[in-house]
N, C-alpha and C positions, 0 to 999 in steps of 0.2 A: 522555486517550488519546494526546496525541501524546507522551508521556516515554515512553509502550509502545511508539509507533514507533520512538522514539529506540532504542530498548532492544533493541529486534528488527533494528533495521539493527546497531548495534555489535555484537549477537552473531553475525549473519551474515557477520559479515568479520574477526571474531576467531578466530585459529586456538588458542588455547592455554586449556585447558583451567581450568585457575586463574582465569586472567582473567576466561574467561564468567563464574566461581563467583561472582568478586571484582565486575562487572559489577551479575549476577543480585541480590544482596546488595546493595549501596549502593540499589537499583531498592526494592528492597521495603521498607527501611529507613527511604526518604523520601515514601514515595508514602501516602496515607490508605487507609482499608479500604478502600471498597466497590472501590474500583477496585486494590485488590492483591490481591482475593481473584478478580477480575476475569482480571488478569491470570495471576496463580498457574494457574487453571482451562485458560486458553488453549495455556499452557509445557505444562501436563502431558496436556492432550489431553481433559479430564474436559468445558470446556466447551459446551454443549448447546443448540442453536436449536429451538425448537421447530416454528417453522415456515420454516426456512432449510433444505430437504433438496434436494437435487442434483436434482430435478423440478423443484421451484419455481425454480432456478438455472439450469435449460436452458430453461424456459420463458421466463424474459426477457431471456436474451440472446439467442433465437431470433426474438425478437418486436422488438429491436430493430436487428437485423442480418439478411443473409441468411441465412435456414436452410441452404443447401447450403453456403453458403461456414462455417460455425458446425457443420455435419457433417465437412466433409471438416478442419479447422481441429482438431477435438478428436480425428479419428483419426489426425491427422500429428504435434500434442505431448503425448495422453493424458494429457492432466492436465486438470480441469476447472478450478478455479483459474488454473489457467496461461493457458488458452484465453480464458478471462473477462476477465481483465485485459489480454489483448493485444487483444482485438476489443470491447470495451466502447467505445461511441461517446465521443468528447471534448464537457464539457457546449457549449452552444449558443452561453453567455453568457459566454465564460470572462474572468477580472479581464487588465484592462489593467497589462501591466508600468510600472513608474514609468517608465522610461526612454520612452515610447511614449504619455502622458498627450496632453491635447490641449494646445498650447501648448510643445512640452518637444520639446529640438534636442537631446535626450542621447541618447548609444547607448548597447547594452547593454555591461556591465561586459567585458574583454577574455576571450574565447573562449567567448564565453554568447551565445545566440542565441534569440528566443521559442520556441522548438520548445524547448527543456534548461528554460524555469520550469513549475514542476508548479499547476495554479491548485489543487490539493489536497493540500495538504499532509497528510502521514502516513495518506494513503488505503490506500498499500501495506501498511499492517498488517493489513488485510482481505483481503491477498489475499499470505501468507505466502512464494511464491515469490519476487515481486518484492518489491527492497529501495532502496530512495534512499541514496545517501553524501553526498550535501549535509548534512543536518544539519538540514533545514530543519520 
């Protein structure tokens, strides 16, 4: 899944039409079935949760946030998705950057700050608004 994050961040910040094509195409060329038909499903809108419905999605991020601030939150960016991902707690335990180990007088890389490393990588492909341009 994360070459589908890859996939989704490059086409989100490619403006030229061919490219996506040319993109889309290399993507599905190298990637094995079960997860190109995976993906294919997602691009065209076909794919289906059975029990993933906008209930079940407002019931746990209300459950683990303020409900008032998780109401007034999805009437001011009307997107459920959108909402989700911005007020989704960060987990508990999140991975220690290398620079920050125990023992380790390194800082972080120039202009990167713990707040800018994602401890989840290509998470944002589940939440289609937001997109990473790291690469990572």
């Amino acid at each position: 899944m994360t070459r589908f994050a890859e996939l989704l961040d490059r086409l989100a910040f490619e403006h030229g039409r061919n490219t996506k094509i040319r993109l889309m195409t290399e993507y599905f060329r190298s990637v094995p079935d079960p997860e190109r038909g995976f993906a294919l499903a997602a691009l065209t809108g076909a794919l289906s949760f059975r029990h993933a419905k906008p209930s079940l999605i407002h019931g746990l991020i209300a459950e683990r946030t303020d409900p008032v601030l998780y109401g007034l939150s999805y009437d001011y960016v009307g997107d459920l998705s959108e909402t989700v991902a911005l007020m989704w707690p960060a987990p508990r335990l999140a991975p220690i950057p290398p620079w920050q180990g125990e023992g380790s007088s390194r800082t972080p890389p120039d202009g990167c700050s713990h707040a800018d490393v994602s401890p989840h990588p290509g998470r944002d492909a589940a939440t289609f608004p937001r997109w990473r341009r790291d690469g990572a």
